[in-house]
C-alpha positions in Angstrom: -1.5 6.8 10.9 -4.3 4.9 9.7 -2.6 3.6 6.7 1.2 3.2 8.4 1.9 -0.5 9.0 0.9 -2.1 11.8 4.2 -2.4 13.5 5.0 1.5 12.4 1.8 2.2 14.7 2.8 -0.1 17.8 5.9 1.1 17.6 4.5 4.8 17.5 1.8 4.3 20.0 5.1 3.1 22.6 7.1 6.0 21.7 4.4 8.3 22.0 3.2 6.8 25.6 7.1 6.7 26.9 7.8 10.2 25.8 4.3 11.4 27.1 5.4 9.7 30.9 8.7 11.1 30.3 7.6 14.6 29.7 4.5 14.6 32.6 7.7 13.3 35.1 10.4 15.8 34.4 7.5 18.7 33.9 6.2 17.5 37.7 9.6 16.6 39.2 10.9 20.3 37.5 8.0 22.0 39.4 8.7 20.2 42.6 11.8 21.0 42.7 11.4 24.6 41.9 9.0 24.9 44.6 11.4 22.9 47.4 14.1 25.2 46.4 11.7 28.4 46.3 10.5 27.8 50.3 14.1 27.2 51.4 14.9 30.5 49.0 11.7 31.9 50.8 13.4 31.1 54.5 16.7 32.7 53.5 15.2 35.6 52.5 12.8 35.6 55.6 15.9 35.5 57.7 17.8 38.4 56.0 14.7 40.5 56.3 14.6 40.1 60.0 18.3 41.1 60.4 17.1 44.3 57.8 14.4 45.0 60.7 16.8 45.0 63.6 19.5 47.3 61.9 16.8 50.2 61.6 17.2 50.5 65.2 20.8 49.6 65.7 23.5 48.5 63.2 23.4 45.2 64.5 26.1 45.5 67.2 23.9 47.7 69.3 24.7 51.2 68.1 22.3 53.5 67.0 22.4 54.4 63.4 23.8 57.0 62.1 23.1 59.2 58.6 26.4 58.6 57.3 25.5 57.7 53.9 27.0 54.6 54.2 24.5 51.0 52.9 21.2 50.9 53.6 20.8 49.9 57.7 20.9 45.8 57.8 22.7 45.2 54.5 25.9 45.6 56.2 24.8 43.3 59.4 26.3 40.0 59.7 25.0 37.1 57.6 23.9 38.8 54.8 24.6 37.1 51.7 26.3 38.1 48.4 23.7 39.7 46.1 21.4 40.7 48.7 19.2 43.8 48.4 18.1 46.2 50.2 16.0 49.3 50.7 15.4 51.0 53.7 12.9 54.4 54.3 13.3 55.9 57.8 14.1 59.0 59.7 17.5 59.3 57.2 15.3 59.2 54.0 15.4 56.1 51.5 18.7 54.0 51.5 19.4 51.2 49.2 21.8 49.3 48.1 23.3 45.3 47.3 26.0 43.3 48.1 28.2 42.6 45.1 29.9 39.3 44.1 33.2 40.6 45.8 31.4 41.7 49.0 31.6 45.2 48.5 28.0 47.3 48.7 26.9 48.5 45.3 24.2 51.4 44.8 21.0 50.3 43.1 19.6 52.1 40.1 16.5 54.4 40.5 14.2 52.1 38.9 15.3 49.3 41.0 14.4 50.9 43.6 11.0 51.9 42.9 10.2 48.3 41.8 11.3 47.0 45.5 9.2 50.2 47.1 6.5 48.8 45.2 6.2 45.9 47.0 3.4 45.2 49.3 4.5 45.4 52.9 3.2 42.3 54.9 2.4 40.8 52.0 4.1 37.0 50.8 7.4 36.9 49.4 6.8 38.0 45.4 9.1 37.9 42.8 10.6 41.2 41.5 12.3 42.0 38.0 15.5 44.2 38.6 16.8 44.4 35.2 20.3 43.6 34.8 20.7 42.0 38.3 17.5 39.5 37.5 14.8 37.9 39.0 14.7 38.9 43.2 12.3 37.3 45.9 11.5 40.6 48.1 10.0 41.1 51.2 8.4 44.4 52.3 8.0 44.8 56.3 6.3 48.4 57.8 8.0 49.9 60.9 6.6 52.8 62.9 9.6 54.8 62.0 9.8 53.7 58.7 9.9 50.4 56.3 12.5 47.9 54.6 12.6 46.2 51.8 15.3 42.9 51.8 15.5 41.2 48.3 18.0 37.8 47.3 18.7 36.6 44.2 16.5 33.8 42.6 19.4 33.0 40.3 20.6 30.3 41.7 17.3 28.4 42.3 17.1 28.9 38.5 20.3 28.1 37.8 19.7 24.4 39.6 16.3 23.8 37.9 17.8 24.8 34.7 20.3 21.9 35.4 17.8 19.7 36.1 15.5 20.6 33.0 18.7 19.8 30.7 19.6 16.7 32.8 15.7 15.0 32.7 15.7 16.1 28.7 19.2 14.5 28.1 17.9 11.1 29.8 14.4 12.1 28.5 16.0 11.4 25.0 18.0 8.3 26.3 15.2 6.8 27.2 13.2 7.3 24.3 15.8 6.5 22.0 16.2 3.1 24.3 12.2 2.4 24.4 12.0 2.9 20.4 14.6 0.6 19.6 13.5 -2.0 22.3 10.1 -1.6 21.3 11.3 -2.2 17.7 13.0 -5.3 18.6 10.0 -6.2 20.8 7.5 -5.7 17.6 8.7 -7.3 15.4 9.7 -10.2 17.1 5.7 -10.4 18.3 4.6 -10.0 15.1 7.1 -12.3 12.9 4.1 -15.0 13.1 2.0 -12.2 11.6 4.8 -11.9 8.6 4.7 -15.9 8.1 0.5 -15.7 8.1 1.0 -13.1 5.2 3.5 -14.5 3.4 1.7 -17.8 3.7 -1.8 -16.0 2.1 0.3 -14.2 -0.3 2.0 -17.4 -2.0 -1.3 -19.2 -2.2 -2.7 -16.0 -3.6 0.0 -16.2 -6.4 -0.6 -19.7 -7.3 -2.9 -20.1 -10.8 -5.9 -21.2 -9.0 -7.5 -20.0 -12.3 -5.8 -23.2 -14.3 -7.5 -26.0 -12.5 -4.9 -26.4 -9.3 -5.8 -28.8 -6.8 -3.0 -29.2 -4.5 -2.8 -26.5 -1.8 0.0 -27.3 0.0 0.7 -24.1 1.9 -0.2 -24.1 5.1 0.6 -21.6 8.4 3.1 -23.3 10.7 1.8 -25.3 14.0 3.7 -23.1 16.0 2.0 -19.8 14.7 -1.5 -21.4 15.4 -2.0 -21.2 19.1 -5.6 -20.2 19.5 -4.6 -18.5 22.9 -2.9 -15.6 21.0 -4.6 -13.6 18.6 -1.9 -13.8 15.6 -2.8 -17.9 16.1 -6.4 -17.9 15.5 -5.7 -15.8 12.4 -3.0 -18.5 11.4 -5.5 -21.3 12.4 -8.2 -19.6 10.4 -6.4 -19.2 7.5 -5.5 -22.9 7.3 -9.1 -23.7 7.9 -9.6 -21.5 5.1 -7.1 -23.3 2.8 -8.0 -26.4 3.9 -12.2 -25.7 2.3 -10.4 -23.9 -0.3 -8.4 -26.9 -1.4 -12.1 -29.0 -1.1 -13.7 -26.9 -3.2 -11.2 -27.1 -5.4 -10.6 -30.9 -5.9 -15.0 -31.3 -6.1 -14.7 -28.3 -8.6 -11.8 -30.3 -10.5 -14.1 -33.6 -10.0 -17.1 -32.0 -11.7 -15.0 -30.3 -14.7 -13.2 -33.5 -15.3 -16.8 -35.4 -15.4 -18.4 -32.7 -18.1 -14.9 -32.6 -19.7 -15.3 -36.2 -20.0 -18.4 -36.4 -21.3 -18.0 -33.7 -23.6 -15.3 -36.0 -25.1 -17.4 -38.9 -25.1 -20.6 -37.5 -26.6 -18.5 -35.9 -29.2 -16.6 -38.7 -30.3 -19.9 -41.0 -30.1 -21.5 -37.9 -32.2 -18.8 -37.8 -34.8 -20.0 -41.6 -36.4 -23.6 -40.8 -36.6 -23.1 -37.1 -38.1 -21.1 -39.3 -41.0 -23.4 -41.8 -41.6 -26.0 -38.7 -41.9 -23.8 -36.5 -44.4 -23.4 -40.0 -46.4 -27.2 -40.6 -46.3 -27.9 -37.9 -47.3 -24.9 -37.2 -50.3 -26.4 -41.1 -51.4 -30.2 -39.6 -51.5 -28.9 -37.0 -54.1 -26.8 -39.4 -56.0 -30.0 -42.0 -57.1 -31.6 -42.5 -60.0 -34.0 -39.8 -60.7 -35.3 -36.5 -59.4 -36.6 -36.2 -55.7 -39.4 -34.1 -55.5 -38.8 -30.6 -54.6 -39.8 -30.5 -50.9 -37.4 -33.7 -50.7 -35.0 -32.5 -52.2 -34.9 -28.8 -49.8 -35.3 -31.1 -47.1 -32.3 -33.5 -47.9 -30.5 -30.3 -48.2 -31.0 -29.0 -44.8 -30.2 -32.5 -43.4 -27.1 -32.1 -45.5 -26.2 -28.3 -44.4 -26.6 -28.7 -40.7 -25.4 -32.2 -40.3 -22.0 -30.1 -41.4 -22.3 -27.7 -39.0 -22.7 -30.0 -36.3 -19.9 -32.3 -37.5 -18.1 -28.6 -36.9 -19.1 -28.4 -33.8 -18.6 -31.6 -32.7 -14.7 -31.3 -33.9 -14.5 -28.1 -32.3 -15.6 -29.4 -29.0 -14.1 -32.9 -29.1 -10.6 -30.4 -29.7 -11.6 -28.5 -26.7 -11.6 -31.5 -24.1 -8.1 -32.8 -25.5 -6.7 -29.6 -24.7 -8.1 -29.2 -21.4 -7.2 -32.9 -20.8 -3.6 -31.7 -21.3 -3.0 -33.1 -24.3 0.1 -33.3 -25.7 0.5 -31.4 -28.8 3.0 -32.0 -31.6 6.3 -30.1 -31.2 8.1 -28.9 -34.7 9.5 -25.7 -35.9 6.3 -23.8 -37.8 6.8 -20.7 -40.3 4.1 -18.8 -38.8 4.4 -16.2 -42.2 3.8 -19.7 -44.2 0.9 -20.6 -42.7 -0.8 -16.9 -42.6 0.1 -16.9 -46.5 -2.1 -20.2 -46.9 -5.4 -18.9 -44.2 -5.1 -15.3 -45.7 -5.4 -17.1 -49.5 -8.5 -18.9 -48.0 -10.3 -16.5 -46.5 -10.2 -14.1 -49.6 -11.8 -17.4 -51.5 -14.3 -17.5 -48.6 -14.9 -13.8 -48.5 -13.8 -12.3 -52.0 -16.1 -8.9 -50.5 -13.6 -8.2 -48.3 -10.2 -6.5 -48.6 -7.5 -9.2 -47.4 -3.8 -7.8 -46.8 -0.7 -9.1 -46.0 2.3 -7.6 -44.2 5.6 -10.2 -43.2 8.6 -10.0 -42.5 10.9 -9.4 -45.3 13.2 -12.5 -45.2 16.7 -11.2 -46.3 16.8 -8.1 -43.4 14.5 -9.4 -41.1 14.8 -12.3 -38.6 12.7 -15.7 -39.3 9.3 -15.6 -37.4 9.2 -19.2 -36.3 7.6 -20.8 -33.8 7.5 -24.5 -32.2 4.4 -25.7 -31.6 1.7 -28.2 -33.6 0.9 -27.1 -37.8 -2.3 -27.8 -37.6 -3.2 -26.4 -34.5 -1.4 -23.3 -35.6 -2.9 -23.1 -38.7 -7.0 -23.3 -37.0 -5.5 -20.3 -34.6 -5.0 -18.3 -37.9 -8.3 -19.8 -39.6 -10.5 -19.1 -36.7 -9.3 -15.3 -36.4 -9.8 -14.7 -40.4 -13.2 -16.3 -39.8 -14.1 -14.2 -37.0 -12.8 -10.7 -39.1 -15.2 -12.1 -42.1 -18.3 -13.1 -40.0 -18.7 -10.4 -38.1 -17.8 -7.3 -40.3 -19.5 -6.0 -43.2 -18.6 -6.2 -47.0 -15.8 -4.0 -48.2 -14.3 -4.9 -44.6 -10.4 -3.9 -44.9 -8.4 -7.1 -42.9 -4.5 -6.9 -42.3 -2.7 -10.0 -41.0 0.9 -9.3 -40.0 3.8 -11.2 -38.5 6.8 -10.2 -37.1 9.8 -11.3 -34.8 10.0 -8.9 -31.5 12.6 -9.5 -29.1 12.0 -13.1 -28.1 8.8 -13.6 -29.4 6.8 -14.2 -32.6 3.9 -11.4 -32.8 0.8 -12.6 -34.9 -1.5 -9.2 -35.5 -5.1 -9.8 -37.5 -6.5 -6.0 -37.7 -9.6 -4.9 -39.5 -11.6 -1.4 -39.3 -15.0 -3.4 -38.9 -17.5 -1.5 -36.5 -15.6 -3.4 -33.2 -16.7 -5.1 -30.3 -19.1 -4.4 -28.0 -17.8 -2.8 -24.8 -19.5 -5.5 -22.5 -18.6 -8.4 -24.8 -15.0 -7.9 -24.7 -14.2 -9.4 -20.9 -15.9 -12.3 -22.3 -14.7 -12.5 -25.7 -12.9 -15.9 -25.2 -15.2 -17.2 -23.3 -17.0 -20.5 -24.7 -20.3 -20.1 -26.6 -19.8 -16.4 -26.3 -21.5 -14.6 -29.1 -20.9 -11.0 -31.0 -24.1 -11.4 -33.0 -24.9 -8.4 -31.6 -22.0 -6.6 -31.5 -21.0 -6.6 -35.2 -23.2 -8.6 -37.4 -26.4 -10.4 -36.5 -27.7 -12.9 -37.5 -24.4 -15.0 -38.0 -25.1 -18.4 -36.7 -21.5 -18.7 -35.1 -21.2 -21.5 -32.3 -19.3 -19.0 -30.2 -16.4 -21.4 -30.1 -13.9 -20.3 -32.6 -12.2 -17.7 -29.9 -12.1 -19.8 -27.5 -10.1 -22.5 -29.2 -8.2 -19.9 -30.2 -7.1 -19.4 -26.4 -7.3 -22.6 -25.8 -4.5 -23.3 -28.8 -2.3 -20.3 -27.8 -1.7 -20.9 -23.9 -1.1 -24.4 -24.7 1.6 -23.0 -26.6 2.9 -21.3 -24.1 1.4 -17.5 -25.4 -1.0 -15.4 -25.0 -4.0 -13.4 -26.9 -4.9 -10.0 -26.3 -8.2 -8.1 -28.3 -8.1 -4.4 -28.6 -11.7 -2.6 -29.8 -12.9 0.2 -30.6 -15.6 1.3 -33.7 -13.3 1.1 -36.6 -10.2 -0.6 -35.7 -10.3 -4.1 -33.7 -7.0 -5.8 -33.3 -6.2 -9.4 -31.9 -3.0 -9.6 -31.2 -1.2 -13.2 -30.8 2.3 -14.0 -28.8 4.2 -17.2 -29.5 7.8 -17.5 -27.9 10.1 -17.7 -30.6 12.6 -20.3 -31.9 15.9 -19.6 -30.9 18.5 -18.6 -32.9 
């Protein structure tokens, strides 16, 4: 029961505690009854027997009696009942006998009447088995001259509680039945502020708190906070939950914005000095003689990383438009196009590695088309070529495919590099996350290339999944299709 619903176990716990009264009443009221009817049996019986003890002396109408082989002496004696028993020992030997249903006097068997003669004499009335004539309250009383044995019939005693057994079950069952379906009623209307709490939890737990949402407006009804019931303080302290949740969320959406915003700034503010320095430095090598040889390493370095931090500047300045919800350009792309033109780049870029193509073949096969921005499409597919060749080794087999699937344009890049790391994959996305570890160190990546590769895909409306193990490492892309 531990794991039923609540209501299921209310509902149980009432059913269990009606039919656990209704049970302990009719098992009482059975026994009480029995016992009422068994004393008034008992003071019938009592009776008979004393009319038994008169008739060994006379027959009851002040004769003597007589060994004429008729019923035993006092069955026949007035106010004897029907079924009646009797067994007599005195000077005429043992006489027994009962009174049928018709009034006549029927013998009883041999081992009837050794069960009666085996009853105690002054002993309580006991109860007695006779076989086929059933359960008998007897009576044994000693005379001088002998000793009788008077016996009635318990049947109707059992008949009555019997009656009364089936009666209390039949309304037992009734009542039950009622109490479920009352208690049912009763439940759930007591616990339909529980249901709104849930449902209330559960739609704010389906919101994409994940994407930046502010705005909680979800909130239990007034009426199902009442802190003098115990559903209402759950109520009240789930809105007093929302309500630190939603204040969390709007300084957390405060302090991105700020770093987002100052990501943009510093990177745009970056971009003219990182220009002026490549141009410096492209004018150094373009004077009038040689520069010495230290110089001229040095005006190098100044050269190579003032690129790779005008890289990283674009990449980051790109990263704060998108998360500033930038709108992005919206034209029909030929994804198979576009992986043509990155897979023809990388294989200048990386002409150690195996570069392969697989597309759709354009006279069976739908077009693989997408709407969405070129250029931001085409970095998606740069980005992922980039990762395959930085972080596998030479003679590294890469397979771009795209195909149309359903309602969808599915962008595969596979290669049978060593794979990711295990505990790099959850985070693979992630900004400034790094593989140098994982499959080739030493690579100087930024640790941004994935991310904008996110980044680019949800804000088309897709999604990127990475699959890894040593040997095969697939990242697969899903853009909804054009229609049509």
């Amino acid at each position: 029961m531990s794991r039923w619903p609540l209501r299921r176990r209310v509902l149980a716990v009432l059913v269990g505690l009606v039919l656990g009264v209704a049970l302990t009443t009719g098992i009482l009221s059975a026994l009480a009854l029995r016992d009422s009817l068994m004393s008034q049996l008992d003071q019938r019986l009592l009776s008979s027997s004393q009319r038994a003890q008169g008739a060994l002396h006379d027959d009851g109408r002040g004769r003597p009696v007589s060994d004429d082989g008729g019923p035993p002496p006092g069955l026949d004696v007035p106010g004897q009942g029907t079924g009646t028993v009797s067994v007599s020992v005195g000077r005429y030997g043992t006489r027994s006998g009962y009174i049928g249903e018709d009034g006549t006097f029927l013998p009883l068997t041999t081992e009837q009447e050794d069960r009666l003669l085996a009853v105690d004499a002054g002993e309580e009335p006991t109860t007695v088995d006779l076989g086929d004539l059933g359960a008998y309250r007897a009576l044994a009383v000693a005379e001088p001259d002998g000793a009788v044995v008077t016996g009635v019939s318990t049947e109707e005693v059992d008949d009555a509680v019997g009656d009364y057994v089936a009666a209390e079950a039949g309304i037992a069952l009734v009542g039950v039945a009622g109490a479920g379906l009352a208690g049912w009623l009763l439940v759930r209307r007591q616990l339909r502020p529980l249901d709104e709490v849930a449902a209330t939890a559960s739609r704010v737990a389906s919101q994409p708190l994940h994407e930046g949402l502010v705005a909680l407006d979800e909130r239990v009804p007034e009426r199902y906070t009442d802190p003098a019931t115990e559903v209402g303080q759950v109520g009240a302290a789930l809105n007093q939950l929302l309500e630190h949740v939603e204040n969390a969320l709007r300084l957390r959406h405060e302090s991105e914005t700020q770093v987002r915003q100052f990501v943009a700034d510093a990177s745009h503010e970056l971009r003219t000095p990182l220009a002026s320095i490549r141009g410096y430095t492209e004018l150094l090598r373009r004077l009038p003689g040689d520069l010495p040889e230290g110089a001229e390493q040095a005006v190098g370095r100044v050269e190579s990383e003032s690129v790779r931090m005008t890289a990283l500047v674009e990449d980051l300045l790109l990263l704060a438009r998108l998360d500033a919800g930038r709108p992005l350009a919206r034209q029909e792309v030929d994804l198979p196009v576009l992986a043509v033109d990155a897979v023809a780049d990388a294989h200048v870029a990386a002409p150690d590695h195996t570069w392969r193509l697989d597309l759709p073949d354009p006279e069976t096969e739908p077009p693989a088309t997408v709407v969405g921005d070129e250029d931001r499409l085409r970095q998606v597919l740069a980005n992922l070529l980039a990762n395959a060749r930085v972080h596998t080794p030479a003679g590294t087999t890469v397979t771009t495919s795209v195909r149309r699937e359903g309602g969808a344009v599915v962008l595969r890049v596979e290669d049978d590099g060593p794979g990711v790391a295990p505990d790099l994959l959850p985070r693979l996305f992630h900004r400034f996350a790094r593989g140098d570890a994982a499959r080739s160190p030493g690579n100087g990546s930024t640790g941004l290339g994935l991310a904008i590769v996110d980044a680019v895909v949800r804000a088309h409306e897709g999604r990127v999944d990475v699959e890894s193990v040593p040997g095969r490492t697939v990242f697969t892309v899903s853009f909804p299709a054009t229609p049509g």
